[in-house]
Each structure stands twice: as structure tokens, then as C-alpha cells.
C-alpha positions as CSV (number, residue, x, y, z in Angstrom):
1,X,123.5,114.5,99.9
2,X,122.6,117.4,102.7
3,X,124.5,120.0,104.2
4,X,125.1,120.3,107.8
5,X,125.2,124.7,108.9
6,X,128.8,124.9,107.9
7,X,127.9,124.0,104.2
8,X,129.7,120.3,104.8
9,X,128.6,117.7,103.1
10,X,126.9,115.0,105.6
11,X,127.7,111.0,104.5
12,X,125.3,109.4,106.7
13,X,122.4,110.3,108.8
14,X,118.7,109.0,110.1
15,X,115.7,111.2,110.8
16,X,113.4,111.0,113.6
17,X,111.1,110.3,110.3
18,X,113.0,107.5,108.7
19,X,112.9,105.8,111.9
20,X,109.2,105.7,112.3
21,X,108.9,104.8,108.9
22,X,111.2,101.8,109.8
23,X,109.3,101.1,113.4
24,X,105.9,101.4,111.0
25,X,106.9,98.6,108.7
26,X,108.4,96.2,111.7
27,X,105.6,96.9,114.1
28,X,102.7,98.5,112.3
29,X,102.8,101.3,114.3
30,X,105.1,104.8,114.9
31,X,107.1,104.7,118.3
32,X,105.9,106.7,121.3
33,X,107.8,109.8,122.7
34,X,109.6,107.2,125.3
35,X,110.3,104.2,122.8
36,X,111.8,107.2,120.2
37,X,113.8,108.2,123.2
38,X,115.5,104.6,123.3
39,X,115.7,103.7,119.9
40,X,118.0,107.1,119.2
41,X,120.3,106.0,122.1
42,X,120.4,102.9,121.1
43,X,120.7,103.8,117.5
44,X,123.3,106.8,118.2
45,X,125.3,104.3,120.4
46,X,126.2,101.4,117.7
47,X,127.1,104.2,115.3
48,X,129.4,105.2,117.6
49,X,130.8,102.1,118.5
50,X,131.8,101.2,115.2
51,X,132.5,104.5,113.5
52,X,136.2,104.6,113.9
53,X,136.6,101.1,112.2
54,X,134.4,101.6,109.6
55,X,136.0,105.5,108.5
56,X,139.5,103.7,108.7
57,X,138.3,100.7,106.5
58,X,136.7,103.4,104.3
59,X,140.0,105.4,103.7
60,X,142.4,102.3,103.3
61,X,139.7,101.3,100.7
62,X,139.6,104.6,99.4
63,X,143.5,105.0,99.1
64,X,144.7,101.2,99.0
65,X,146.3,101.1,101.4
């Protein structure tokens, strides 16, 4: 697990690296500068949209509640 500049721990991330991976194994090939461009919106985007449901779930799993 990494450490963002304040020394706390981050849970989830994805690299510019592990996405071309990723885009390498789907499309044989590493994204261009634009296609990078959208696939991090796009990517950024439905981790936002679903964060806050899926910290809460995490918690009331976490605490049984």
C-alpha cells in the first residue's frame, strides 16, 4: 500500500501505467495522448459516482452496522 505526501495510506489508485497495460491487453496497443486524456475522465468520473456508496457499504461492513 503507498503513501500519498502527508504519509496517508492510499486504498485505491490507477496509474497512467496500469492503464496502458490494461488498453495493451484489450487493444494491442498503448493509448494516444488524446484517448489517455478520455479514458482518465472517464475513469475518474465512475469512481466518483459511486465512491460515496461504496465507502458507506465499506464501513457498515466494517462495523456491522
Amino acid at each position: 500500500m503507498n503513501n500519498d505526501q502527508n504519509g496517508n495510506k492510499i486504498l485505491f489508485s490507477v496509474t497512467i501505467e496500469e492503464l496502458q497495460q490494461e488498453a495493451e491487453c484489450h487493444i494491442g496497443r498503448r493509448l494516444t495522448d488524446d484517448e489517455l486524456h478520455t479514458a482518465a475522465k472517464c475513469i475518474e468520473s465512475g469512481l466518483s459516482f459511486g465512491l460515496d456508496t461504496v465507502v458507506k457499504a465499506a464501513i457498515e461492513e466494517a462495523t456491522g452496522s
